[in-house]
GUNU-786799 format. One line per field, with one value per residue (C-alpha): x, y, z; residue number from 1; residue in three letters; chain. Coordinates in Angstrom, 3 decimals, decimal comma. Example, Ala and Ser with C-alpha at 12.3 -4.5 7.8 and 13.67 -1.06 7.14 Angstrom:
REM GUNU-786799
x c(12,300_13,670);
y c(-4,500_-1,060);
z c(7,800_7,140);
resi c(1_2);
resn c(ALA_SER);
chain c(A_A);
This chain:
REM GUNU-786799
x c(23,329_19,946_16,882_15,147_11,346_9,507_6,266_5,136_7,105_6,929_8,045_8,481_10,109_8,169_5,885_3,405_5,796_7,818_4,435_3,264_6,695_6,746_3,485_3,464_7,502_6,058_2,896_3,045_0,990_3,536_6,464_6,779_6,352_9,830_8,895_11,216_11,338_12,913_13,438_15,854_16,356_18,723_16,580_19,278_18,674_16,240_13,629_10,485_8,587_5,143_2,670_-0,617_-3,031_-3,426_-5,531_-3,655_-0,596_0,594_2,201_4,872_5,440_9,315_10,102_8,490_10,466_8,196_4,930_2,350_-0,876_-1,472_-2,220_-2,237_-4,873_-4,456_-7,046_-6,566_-8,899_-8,537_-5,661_-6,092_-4,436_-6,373_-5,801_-6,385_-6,868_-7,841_-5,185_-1,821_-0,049_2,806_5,814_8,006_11,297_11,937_15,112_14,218_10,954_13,444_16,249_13,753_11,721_14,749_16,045_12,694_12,864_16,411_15,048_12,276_14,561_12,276_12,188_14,781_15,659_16,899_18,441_17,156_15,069_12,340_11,694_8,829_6,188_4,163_1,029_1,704_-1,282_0,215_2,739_3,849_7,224_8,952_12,007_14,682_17,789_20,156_17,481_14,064_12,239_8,745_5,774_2,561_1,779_3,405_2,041_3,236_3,473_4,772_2,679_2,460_0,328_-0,105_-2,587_-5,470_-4,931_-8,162_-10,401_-12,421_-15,470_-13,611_-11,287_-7,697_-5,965_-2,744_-1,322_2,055_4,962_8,270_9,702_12,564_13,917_15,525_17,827_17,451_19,768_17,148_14,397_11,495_9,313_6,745_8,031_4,325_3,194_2,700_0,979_-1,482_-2,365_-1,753_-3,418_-2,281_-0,120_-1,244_-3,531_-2,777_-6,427_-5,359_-5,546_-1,936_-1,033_2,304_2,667_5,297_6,446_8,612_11,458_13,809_12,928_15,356_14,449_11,281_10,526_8,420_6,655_4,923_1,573_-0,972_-3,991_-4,250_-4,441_-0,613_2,559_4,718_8,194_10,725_11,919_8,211_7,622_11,389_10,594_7,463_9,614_12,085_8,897_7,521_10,617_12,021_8,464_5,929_8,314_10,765_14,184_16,487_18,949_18,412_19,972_18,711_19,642_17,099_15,156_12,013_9,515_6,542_2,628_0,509_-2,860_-5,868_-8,508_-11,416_-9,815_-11,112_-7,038_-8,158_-9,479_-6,148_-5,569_-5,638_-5,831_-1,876_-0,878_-2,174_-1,560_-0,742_0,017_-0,910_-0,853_-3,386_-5,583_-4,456_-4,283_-7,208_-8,625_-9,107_-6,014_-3,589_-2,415_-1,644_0,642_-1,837_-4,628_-1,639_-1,022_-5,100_-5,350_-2,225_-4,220_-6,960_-5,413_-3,250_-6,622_-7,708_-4,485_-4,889_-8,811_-8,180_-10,552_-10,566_-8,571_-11,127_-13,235_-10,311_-11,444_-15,376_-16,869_-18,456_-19,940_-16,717_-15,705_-19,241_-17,740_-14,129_-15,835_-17,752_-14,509_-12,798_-15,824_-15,712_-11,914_-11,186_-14,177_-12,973_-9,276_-9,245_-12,187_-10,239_-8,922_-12,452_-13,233_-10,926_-11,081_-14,767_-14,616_-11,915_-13,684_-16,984_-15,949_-13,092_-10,256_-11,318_-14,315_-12,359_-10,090_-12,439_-14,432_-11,275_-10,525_-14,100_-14,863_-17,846_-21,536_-24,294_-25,051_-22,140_-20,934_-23,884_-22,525_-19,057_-20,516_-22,991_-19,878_-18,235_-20,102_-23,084_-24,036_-20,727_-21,291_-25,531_-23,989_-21,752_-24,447_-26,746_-24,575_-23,608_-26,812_-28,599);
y c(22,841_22,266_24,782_23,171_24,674_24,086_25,041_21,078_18,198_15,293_11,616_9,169_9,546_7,150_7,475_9,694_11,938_12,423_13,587_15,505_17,312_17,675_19,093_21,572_22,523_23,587_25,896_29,347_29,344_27,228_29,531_31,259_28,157_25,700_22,160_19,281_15,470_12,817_9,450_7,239_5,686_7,453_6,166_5,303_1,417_-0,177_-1,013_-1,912_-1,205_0,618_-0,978_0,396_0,478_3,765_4,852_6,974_9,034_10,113_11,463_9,032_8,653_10,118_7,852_3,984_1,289_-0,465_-0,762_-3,512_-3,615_-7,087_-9,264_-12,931_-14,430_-18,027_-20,109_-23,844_-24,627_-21,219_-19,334_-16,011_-13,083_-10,044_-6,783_-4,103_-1,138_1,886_1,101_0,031_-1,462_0,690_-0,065_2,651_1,114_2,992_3,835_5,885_7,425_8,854_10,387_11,376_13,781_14,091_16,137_18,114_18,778_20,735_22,896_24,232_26,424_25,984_22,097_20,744_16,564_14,871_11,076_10,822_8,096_9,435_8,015_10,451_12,340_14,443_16,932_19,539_22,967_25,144_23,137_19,177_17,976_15,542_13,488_12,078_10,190_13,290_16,413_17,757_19,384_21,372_22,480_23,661_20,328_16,886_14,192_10,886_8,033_5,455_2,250_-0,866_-3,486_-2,556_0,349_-2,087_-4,417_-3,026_-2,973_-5,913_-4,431_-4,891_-7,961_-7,714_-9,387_-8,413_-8,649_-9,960_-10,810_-11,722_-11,140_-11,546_-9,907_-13,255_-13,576_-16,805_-18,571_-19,098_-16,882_-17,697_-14,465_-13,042_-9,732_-7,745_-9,435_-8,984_-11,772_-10,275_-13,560_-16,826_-18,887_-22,059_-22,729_-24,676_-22,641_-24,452_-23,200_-19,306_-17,029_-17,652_-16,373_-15,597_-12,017_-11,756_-8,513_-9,330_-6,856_-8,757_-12,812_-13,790_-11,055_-10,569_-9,741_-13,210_-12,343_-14,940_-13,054_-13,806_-12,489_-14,223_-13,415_-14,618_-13,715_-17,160_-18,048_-16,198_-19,864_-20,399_-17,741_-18,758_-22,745_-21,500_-18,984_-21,654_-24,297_-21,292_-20,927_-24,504_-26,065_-23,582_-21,525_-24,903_-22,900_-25,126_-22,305_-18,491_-15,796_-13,771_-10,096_-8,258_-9,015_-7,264_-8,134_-6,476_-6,396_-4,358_-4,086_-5,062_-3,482_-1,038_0,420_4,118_5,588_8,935_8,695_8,534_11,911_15,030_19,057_19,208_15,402_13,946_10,180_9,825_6,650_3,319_4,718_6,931_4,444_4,995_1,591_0,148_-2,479_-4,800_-5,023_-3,223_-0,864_2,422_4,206_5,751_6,130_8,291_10,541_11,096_11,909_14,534_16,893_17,216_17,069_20,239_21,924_20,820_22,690_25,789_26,554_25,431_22,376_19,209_16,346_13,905_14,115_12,316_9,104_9,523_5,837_5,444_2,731_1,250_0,846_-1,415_-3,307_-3,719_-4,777_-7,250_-9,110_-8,659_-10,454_-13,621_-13,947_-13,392_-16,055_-19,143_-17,607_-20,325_-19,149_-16,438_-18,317_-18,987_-15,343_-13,407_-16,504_-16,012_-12,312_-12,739_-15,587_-13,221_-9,979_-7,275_-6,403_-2,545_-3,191_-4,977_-2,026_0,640_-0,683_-0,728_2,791_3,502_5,118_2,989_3,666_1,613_-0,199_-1,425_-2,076_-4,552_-5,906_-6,547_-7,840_-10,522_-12,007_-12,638_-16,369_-15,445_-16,799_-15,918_-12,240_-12,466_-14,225_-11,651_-8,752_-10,561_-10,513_-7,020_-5,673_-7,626);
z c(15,296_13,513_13,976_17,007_16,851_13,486_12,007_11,056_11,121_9,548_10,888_8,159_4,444_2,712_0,374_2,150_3,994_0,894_-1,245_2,015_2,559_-1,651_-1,836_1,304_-0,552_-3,734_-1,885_-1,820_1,246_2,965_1,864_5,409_7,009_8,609_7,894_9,829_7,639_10,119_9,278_11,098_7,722_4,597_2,098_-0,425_-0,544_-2,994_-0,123_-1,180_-4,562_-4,821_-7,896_-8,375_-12,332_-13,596_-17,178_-19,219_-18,272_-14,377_-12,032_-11,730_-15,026_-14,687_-12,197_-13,154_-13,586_-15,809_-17,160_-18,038_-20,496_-20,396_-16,880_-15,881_-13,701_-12,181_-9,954_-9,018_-11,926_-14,566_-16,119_-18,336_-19,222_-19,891_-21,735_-19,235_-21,452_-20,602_-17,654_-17,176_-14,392_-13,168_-11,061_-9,086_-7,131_-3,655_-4,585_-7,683_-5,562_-2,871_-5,205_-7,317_-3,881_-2,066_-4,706_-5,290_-1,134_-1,616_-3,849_-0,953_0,919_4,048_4,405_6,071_6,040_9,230_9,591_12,991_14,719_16,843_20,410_21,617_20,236_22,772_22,505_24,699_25,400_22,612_20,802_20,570_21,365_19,118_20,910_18,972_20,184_18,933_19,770_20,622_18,711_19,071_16,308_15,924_14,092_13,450_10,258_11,966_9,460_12,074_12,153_14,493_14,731_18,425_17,349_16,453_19,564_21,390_18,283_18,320_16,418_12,743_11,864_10,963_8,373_6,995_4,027_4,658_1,628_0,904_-3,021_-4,611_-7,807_-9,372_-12,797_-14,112_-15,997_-18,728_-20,420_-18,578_-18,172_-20,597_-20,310_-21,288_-19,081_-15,038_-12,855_-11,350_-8,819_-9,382_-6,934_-8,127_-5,600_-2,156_0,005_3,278_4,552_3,642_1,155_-1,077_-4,026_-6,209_-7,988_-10,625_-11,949_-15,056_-16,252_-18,830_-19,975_-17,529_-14,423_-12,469_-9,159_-8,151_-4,619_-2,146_-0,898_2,275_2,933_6,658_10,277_11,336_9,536_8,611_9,387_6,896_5,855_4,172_2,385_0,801_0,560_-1,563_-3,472_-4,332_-5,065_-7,739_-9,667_-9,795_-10,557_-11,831_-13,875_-14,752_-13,530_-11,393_-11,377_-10,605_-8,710_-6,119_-6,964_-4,272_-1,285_-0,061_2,948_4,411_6,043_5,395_7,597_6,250_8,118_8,406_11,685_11,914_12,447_12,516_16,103_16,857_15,182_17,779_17,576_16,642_15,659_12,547_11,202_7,669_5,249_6,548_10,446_9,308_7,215_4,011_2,878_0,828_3,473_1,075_-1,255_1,138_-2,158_-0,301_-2,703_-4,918_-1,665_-0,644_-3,721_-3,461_0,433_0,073_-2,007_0,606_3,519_1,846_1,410_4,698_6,694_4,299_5,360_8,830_8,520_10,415_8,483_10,141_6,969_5,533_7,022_6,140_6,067_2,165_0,611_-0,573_3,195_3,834_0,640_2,257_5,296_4,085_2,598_5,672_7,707_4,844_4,565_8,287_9,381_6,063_5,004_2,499_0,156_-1,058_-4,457_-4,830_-4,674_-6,767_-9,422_-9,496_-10,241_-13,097_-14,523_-14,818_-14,803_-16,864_-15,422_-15,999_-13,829_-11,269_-11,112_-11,392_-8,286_-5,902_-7,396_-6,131_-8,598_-9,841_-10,358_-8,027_-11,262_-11,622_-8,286_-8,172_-11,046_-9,718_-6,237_-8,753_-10,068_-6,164_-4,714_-3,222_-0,225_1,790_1,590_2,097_5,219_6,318_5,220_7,940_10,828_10,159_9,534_12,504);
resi c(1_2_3_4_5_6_7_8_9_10_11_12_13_14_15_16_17_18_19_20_21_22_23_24_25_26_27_28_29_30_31_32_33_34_35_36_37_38_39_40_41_42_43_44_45_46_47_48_49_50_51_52_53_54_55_56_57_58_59_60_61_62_63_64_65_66_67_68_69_70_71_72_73_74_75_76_77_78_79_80_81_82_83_84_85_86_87_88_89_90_91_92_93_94_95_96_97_98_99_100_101_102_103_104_105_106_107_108_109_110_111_112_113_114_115_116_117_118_119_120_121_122_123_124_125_126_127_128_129_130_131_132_133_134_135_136_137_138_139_140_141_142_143_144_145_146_147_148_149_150_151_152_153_154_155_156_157_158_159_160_161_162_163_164_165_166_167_168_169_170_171_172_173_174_175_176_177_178_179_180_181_182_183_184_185_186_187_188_189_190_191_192_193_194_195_196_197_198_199_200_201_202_203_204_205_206_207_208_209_210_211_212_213_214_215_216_217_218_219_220_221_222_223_224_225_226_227_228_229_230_231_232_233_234_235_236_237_238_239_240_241_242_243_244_245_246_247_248_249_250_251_252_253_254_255_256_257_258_259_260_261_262_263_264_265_266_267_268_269_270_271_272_273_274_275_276_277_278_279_280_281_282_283_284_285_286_287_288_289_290_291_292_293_294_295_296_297_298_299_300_301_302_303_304_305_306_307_308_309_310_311_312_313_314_315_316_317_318_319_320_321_322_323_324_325_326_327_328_329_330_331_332_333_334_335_336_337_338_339_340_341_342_343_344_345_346_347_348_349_350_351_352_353_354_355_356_357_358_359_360_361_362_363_364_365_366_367_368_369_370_371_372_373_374_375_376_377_378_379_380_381_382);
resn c(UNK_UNK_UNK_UNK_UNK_UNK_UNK_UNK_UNK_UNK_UNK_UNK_UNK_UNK_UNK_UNK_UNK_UNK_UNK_UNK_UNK_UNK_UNK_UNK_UNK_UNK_UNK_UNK_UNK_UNK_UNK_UNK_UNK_UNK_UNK_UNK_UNK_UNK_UNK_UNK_UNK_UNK_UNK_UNK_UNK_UNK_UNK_UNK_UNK_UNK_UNK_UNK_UNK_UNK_UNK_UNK_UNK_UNK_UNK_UNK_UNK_UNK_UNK_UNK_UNK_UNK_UNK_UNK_UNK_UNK_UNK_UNK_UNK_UNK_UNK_UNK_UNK_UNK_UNK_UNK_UNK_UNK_UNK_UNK_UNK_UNK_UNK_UNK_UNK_UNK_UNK_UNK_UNK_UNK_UNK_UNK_UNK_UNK_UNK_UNK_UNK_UNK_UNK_UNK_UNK_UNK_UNK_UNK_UNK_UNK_UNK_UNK_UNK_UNK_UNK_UNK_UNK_UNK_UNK_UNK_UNK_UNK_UNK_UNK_UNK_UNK_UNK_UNK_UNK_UNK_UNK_UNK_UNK_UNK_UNK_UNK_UNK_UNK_UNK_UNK_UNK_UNK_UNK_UNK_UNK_UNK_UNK_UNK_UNK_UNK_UNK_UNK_UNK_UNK_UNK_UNK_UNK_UNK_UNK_UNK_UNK_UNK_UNK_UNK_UNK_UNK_UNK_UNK_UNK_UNK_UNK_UNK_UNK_UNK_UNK_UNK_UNK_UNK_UNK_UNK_UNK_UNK_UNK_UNK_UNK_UNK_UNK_UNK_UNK_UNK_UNK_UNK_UNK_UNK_UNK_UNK_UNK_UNK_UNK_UNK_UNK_UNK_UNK_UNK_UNK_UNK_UNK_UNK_UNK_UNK_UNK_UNK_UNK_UNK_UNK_UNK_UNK_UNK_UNK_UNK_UNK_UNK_UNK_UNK_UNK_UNK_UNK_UNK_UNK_UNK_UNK_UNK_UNK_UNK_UNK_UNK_UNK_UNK_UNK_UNK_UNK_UNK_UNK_UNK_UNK_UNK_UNK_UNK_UNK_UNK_UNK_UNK_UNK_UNK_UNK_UNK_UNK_UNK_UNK_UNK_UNK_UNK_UNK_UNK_UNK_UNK_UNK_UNK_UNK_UNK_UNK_UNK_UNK_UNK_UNK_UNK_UNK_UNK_UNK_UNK_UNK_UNK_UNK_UNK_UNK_UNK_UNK_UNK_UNK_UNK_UNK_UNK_UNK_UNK_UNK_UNK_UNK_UNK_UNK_UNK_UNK_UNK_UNK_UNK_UNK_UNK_UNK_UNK_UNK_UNK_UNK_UNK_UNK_UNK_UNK_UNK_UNK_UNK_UNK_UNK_UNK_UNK_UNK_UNK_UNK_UNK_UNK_UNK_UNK_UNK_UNK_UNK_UNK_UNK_UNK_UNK_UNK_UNK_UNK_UNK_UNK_UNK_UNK_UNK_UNK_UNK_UNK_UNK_UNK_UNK_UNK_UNK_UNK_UNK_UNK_UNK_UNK_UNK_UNK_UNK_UNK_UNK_UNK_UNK_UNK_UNK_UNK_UNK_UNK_UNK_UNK_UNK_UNK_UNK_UNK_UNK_UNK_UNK_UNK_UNK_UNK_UNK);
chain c(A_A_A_A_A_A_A_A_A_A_A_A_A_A_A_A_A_A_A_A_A_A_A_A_A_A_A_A_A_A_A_A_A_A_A_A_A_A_A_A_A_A_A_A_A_A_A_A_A_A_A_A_A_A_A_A_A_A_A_A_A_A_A_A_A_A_A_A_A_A_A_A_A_A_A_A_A_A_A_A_A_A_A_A_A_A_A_A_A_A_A_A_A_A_A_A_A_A_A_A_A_A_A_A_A_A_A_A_A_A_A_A_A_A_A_A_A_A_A_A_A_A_A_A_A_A_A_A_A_A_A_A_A_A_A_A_A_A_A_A_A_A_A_A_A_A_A_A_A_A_A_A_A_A_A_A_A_A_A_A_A_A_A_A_A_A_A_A_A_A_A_A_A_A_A_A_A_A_A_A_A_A_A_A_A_A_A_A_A_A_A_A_A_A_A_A_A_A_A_A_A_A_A_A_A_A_A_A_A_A_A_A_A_A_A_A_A_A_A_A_A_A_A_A_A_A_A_A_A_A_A_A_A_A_A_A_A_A_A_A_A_A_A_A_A_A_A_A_A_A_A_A_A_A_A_A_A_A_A_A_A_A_A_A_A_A_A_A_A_A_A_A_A_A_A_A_A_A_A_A_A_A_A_A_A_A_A_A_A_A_A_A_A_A_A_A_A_A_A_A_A_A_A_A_A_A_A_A_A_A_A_A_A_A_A_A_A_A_A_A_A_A_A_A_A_A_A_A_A_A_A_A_A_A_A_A_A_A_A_A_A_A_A_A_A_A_A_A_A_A_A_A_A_A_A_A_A_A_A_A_A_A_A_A_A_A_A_A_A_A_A_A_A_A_A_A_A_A_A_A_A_A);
């Protein structure tokens, strides 16, 4: 019979509840204290895979899959690639990012992992209840990761986009991939009055994870996002015949939602329920690996994790592409080929890290077409 009444639990062993549960394992504070992971999920399939640029050596170096220095850029009318030194773009498969903390978690003798899907979650005076199918559980605290759409059905002050995929990792019968080299967008491919792109991840010349990308308000039909898949390979990268080796699908919210007013006393959100995701790229894996740190330092001198969802600069910035793409979704292309046609790749990056100057954030913003965002700086300012 499993321990019933835990010190925190966490709901959700993905990529935030794995770094939380990791980082709280490996604590000395936290020694005394019984953590609960659930997930109604084993995690032993190849699920999803996390990307993200990174200068220099990290933290997931052990685990990537692959790495990229050089990048391709494609607009309707411009193609490039780039060397992206100082950075790199990194993959990490789900499959190898769950063995890889699942084993670190049995060496913390006071975590324990549960396969169990929870139904309830409930704040009670002293404690919160957590309802499963199989048990229930109680805590002093619980870091939900769950997410649905459903949370940001009353917000009508920010709009919501999402960004919404289907990829495939495909082994063609011919060499067809430059292998140093990841597509980073390609936006040559029809719009359809949205914001479309392909991303292509290549491992071997004749394997590559090719993914079909929205940045819209509506998810499509899964037969589209295939048709287009099919259209890439056969036309764009001339291969009639290919096999589809693994599947992946998702959406990801794009939006400048504050999710920590959903946090309480005793429950906090983490991951993409907790705003974790960049608004404007969706990239929530690194965000992640940057928010553990402090909310750890947050639980250890008692402070409130709301400061995790401070509004900065950079969230006016995300805003402001929100308000242009959700009002015309088809300047996008426009938009990101713009950027790469005037400005580095390191610059690009370093601004969505947020770690830019003023200087140069001006500088980025200069090389983005002009009179949408003075537009949507008007209507948000008056």
């Amino acid at each position: 019979m499993a321990k019933l009444d835990y010190d925190y639990i966490i709901i959700g062993a993905g990529a935030s509840g794995l770094l939380l549960a990791d980082a709280l394992g490996k604590d000395s504070f936290f020694a005394q204290k019984s953590i609960l992971l659930l997930d109604r999920d084993a995690k032993k399939s190849n699920d999803r895979t996390w990307c993200f640029w990174e200068k220099g050596d990290g933290a997931f170096d052990d685990i990537l899959y692959k790495k990229w220095k050089q990048i391709i850029f494609k607009g309707q009318d411009f193609s490039n690639s780039y060397d992206i030194a100082p950075y790199s773009y990194k993959m990490v498969r789900g499959i190898d990012f769950y063995a890889h903390y699942f084993e670190k978690l049995e060496g913390y003798p006071n975590i324990r992992f549960q396969q169990e899907s929870v139904i309830e979650v409930k704040e009670l005076e002293s404690s919160v209840s957590v309802h499963t199918q199989e048990n229930q559980y109680t805590c002093q605290q619980v870091f939900d990761s769950r997410f649905h759409y459903e949370m940001l059905e009353a917000d009508k002050k920010y709009p919501l986009l999402q960004q919404h995929f289907v990829g495939w990792i495909v082994k063609t019968q011919k060499p067809v991939f430059e292998v140093e080299k990841a597509t980073y967008m390609d936006f040559s491919v029809p719009q359809k009055g949205n914001t479309r792109f392909m991303y292509v991840l290549p491992f071997k010349e004749d394997e590559a994870l090719v993914e079909y990308t929205l940045f819209s308000k509506e998810v499509l039909p899964k037969s589209d996002y295939e048709a287009a898949l099919r259209d890439y390979i056969r036309t764009d990268l001339q291969c009639d015949t290919f096999e589809i080796l693994e599947q992946e699908q998702g959406s990801i919210p794009m939006t400048c939602h504050d999710f920590t007013q959903r946090n309480s006393g005793r429950i906090t959100r983490i991951g993409t329920a907790g705003g974790w995701a960049k608004p404007s790229t969706g990239y929530t894996f690194m965000g992640s690996s940057k928010k553990i740190p402090l909310l750890v330092s947050n639980l250890k001198s008692d402070n409130t994790i709301h400061a995790l969802g401070q509004k900065k600069r950079f969230w006016f910035y995300d805003l402001l592409l929100l308000d242009v793409l959700y009002n015309n979704n088809a300047i996008g292309h426009e938009i990101f080929t713009s950027l790469f046609k005037k400005r580095k790749p390191e610059l690009i990056f370093k601004f969505l890290d947020e770690e830019t100057s003023f200087g140069e954030e001006l500088q980025f913003i200069s090389g983005c077409p002009n009179i949408p965002f003075i537009k949507a700086i008007f209507k948000r300012l008056f």
